[in-house]
C-alpha positions as CSV (number, residue, x, y, z in Angstrom):
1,X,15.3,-3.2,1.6
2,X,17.6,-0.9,-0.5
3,X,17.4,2.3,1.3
4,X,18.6,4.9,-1.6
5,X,16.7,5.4,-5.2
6,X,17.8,4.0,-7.6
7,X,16.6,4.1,-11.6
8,X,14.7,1.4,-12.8
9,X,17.0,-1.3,-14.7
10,X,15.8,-2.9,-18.3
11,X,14.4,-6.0,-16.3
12,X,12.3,-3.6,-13.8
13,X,10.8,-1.7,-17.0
14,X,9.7,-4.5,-18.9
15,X,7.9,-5.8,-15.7
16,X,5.6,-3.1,-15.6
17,X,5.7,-1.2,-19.4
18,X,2.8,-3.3,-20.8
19,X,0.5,-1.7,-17.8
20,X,1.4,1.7,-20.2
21,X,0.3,3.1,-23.7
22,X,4.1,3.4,-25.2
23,X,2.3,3.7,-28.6
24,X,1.4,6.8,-28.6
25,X,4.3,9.6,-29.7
26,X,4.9,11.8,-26.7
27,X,7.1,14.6,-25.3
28,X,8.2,12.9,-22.3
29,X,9.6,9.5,-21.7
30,X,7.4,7.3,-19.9
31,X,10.2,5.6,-18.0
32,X,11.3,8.8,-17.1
33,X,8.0,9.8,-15.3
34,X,8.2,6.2,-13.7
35,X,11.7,7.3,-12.2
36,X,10.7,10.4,-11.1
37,X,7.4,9.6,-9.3
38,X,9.8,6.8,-7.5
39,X,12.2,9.2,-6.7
40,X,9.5,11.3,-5.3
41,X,8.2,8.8,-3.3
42,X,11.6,7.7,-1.6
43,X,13.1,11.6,-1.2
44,X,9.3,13.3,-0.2
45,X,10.6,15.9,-2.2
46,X,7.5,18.4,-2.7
47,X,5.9,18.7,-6.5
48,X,7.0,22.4,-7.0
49,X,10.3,21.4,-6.1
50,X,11.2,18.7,-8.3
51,X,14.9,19.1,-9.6
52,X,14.9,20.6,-12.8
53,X,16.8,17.2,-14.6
54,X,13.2,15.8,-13.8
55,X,10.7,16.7,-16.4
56,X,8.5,19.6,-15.5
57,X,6.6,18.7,-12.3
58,X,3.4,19.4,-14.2
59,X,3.8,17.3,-16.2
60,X,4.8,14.4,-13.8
61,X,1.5,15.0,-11.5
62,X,-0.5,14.5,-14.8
63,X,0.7,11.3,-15.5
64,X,0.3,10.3,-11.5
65,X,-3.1,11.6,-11.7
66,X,-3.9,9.9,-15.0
67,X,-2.8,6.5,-14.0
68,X,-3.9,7.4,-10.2
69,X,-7.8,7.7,-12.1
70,X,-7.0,4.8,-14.3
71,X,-6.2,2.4,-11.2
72,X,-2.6,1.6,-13.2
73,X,-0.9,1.4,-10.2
74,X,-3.2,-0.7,-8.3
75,X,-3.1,-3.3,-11.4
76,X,0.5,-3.3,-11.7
77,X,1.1,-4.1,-7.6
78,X,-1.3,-6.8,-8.2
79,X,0.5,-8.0,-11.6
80,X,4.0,-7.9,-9.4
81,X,2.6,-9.8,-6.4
82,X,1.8,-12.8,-8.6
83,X,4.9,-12.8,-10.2
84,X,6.9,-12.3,-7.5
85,X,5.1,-15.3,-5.8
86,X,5.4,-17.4,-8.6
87,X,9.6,-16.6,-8.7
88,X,9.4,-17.6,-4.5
89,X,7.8,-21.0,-5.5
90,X,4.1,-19.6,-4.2
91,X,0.6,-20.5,-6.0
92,X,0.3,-16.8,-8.1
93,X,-2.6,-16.0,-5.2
94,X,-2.5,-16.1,-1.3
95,X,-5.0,-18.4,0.6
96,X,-3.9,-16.8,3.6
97,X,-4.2,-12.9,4.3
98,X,-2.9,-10.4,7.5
99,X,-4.8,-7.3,8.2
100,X,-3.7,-3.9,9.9
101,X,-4.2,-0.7,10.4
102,X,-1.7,2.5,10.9
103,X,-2.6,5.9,12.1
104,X,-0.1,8.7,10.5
105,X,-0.5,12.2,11.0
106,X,-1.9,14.4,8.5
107,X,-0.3,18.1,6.5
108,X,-1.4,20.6,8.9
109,X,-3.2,22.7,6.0
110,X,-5.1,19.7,5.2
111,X,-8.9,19.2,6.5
112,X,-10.3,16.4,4.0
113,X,-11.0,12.9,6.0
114,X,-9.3,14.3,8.6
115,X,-9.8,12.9,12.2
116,X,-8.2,12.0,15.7
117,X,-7.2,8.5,16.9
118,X,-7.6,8.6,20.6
119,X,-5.3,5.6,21.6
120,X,-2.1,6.3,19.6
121,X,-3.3,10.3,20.3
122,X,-2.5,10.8,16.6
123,X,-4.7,13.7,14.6
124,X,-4.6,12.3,10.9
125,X,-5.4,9.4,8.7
126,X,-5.6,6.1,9.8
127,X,-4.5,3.7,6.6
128,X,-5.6,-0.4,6.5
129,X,-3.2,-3.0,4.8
130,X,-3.8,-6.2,4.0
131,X,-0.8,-8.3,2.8
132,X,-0.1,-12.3,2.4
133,X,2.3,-14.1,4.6
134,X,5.2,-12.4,3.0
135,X,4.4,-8.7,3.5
136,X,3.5,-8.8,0.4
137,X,0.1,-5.2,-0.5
138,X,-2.4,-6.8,-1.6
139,X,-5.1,-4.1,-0.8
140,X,-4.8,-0.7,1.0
141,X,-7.5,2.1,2.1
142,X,-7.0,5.0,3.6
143,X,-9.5,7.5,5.7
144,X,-10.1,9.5,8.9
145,X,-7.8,8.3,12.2
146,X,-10.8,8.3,14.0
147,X,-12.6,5.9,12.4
148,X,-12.9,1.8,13.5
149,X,-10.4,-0.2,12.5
150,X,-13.4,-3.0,12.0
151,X,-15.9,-1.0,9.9
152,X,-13.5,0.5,8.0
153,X,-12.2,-3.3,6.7
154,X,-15.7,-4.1,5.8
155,X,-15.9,-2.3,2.2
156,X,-12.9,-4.0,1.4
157,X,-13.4,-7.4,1.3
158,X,-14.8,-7.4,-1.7
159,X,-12.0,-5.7,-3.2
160,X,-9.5,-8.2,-1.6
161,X,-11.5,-11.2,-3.0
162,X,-11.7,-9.6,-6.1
163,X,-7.8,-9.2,-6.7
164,X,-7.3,-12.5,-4.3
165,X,-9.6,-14.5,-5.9
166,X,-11.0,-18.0,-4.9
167,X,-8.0,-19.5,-2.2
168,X,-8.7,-17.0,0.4
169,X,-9.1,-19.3,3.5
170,X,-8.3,-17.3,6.6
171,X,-7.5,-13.9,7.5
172,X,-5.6,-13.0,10.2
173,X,-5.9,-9.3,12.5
174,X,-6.1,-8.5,15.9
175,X,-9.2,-7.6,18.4
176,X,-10.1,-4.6,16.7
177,X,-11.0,-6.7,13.6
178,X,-13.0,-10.0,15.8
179,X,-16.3,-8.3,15.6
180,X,-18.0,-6.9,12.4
181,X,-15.5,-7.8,9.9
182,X,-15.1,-11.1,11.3
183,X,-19.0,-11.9,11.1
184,X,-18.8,-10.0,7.8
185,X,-16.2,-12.6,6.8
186,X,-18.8,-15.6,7.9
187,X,-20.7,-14.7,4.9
188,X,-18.4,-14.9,2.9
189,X,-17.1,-18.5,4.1
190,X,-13.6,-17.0,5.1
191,X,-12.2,-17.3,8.6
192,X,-11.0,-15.1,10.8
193,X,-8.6,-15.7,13.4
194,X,-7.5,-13.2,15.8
195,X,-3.8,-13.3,16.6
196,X,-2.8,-10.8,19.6
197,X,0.2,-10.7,21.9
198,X,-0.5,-11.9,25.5
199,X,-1.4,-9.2,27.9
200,X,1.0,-10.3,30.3
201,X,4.1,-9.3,27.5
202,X,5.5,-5.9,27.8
203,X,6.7,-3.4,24.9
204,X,6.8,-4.7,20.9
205,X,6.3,-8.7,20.6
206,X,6.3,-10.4,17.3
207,X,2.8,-12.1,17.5
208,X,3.3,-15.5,15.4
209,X,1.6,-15.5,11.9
210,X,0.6,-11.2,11.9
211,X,4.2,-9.7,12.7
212,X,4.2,-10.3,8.9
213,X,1.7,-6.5,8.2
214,X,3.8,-4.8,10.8
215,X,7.1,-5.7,9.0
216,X,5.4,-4.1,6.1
217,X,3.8,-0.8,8.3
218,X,7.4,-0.8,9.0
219,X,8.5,-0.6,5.3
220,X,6.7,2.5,5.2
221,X,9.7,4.1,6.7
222,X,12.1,3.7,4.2
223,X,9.9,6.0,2.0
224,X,9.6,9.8,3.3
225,X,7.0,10.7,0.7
226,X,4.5,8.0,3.5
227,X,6.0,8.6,6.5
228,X,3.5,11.6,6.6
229,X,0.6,11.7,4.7
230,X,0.5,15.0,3.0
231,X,-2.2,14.3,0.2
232,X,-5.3,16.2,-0.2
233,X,-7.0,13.3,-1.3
234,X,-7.1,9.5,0.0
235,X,-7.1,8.4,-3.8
236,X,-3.6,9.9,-3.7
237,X,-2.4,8.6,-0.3
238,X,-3.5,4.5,-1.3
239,X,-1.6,5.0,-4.6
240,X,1.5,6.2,-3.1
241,X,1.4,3.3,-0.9
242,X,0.6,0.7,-4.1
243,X,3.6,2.6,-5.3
244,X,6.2,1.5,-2.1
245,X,5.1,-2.0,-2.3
246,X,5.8,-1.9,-6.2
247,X,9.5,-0.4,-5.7
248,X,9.9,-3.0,-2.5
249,X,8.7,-6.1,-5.4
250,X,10.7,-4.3,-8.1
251,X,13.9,-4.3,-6.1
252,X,13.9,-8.4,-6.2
253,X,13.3,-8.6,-9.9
């Protein structure tokens, strides 16, 4: 994991460029908003105050909330994870899937899907990830902490099988996920196996085939613009995080 931003090299670019309209004659380079939005997401630096060698920060938010609308950024973290599992050797699509959740506080002037988790006594948003074996973001939703972990995996299974297609076999979570979602998989003719650390251990303990989502809660880190969520909307919070997972892909290309 490269901890400091970095531009996007020629290699990077024409990785994800086809996902944009480069026909069309504009005022700002498109590359340029890429680097910037990336640059936001690694520093957290606030819209307003985006350095003035950026272009206007108008104009940047436009294009995030254009390609935001437009699901871009969900469709090029898809296009990476192929290709990146492809360049490892990997079939293009997992057959095998982890699922976690992560409560994060919230802005304090913010009130939309707002909520308290009562375990991690955390008053904020509570986001779901699902990645393959590798860490890899496959799917991610965000909503109120004080929601259920299994409910709120429910609505997304048919997005998962939508961008996972056919080889999903077996998805892996912990208790939180053995009741509705699990029967909910059933239908679907997926298993779910629940994979939790015994009760007996004390502090963190990798838990075999799952420590795999909280390496990737743990990426979250290394980008300030998640550590917190401070979006007023949850469309805006899941694309920032489609947006880590692309820099952590782009970073191997």
């Amino acid at each position: 994991m490269t901890k400091q931003w970095q531009p996007l090299t020629d290699p990077q670019w024409a990785a994800i460029s086809p996902f944009f309209d480069l026909r069309r004659k504009r005022t700002h380079n498109l590359r340029h908003i890429v680097d910037a939005l990336l640059w936001l997401l690694r520093t957290g630096c606030q819209w307003r105050n985006l350095p003035s060698h950026w272009p206007h920060w108008q104009a940047v938010y436009y294009y995030f909330d254009q390609w935001k609308q437009a699901g871009i950024f969900e469709q090029i973290n898809a296009a990476l994870n192929q290709l990146d599992r492809q360049q490892a050797g990997r079939a293009s699509h997992p057959s095998v899937l982890c699922i976690d959740s992560q409560s994060v506080k919230l802005h304090p002037m913010i009130c939309e899907q707002r909520g308290l988790d009562g375990n991690k006594r955390i008053n904020g948003r509570k986001r779901t990830l699902i990645v393959d074996t590798q860490g890899r973001l496959w799917v991610a939703d965000v909503s109120a902490a004080n929601e259920a972990d299994g409910p709120l995996a429910v609505p997304l299974i048919t997005n998962m099988l939508w961008r996972v297609g056919e080889r999903l076999e077996k998805i892996y979570g912990d208790q939180a996920y053995n009741g509705v979602f699990a029967r909910e998989l059933e239908g679907w003719s997926i298993v779910f196996e629940k994979a939790s650390r015994p009760e007996s251990a004390q502090g963190f303990v990798p838990v075999a085939k799952r420590w795999v989502v909280e390496r990737s809660i743990a990426w979250t880190n290394f980008f300030r613009r998640i550590v917190k969520d401070y979006e007023y909307t949850v469309a805006s919070s899941v694309n920032w995080l489609y947006l880590a997972n692309i820099q952590v892909i782009l970073q191997r290309i």
